[in-house]
Residue, then its C-alpha position, 0 to 999 in steps of 0.5 A: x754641580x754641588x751646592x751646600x744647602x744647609x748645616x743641620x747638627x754635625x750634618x752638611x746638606x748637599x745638593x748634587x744634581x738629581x740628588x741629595x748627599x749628606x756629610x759629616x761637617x768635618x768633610x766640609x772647608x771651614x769656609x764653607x756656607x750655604x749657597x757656595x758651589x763645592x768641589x770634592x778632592x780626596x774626601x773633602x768639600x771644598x769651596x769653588x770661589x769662582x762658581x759660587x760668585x758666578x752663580x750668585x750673580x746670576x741668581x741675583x740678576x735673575x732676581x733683579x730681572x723678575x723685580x723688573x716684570x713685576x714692576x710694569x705689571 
């Protein structure tokens, strides 16, 4: 899975698995914000509406549930 961590000058920061790749932002979909899941085609990154939404929502169910833990602590 590819996830765009961040943007640093012209510089996309992007998590792949076990490694990290760094690309020129004009490789990068002009919608393209941190946290969305990516896909490459032909030299490009291209945002995954579908992933990126998943993994949002289970990051913040994630978070809900630790919320949860901490309060009946």
């Amino acid at each position: 899975m590819l996830i765009l961590d961040r943007i640093e000058n012209d510089i996309a920061v992007i998590e792949a698995d076990d490694k990290i790749i760094e690309v020129h932002i004009s490789e990068l979909a002009e919608n393209a914000k941190e946290g969305d899941v990516l896909t490459e085609s032909d030299g490009k990154y291209i945002v995954d509406s579908e992933a990126t939404a998943e993994r949002r929502e289970k990051l913040a169910s994630m978070y809900r549930n630790r919320l949860r833990k901490k309060r009946k602590e």
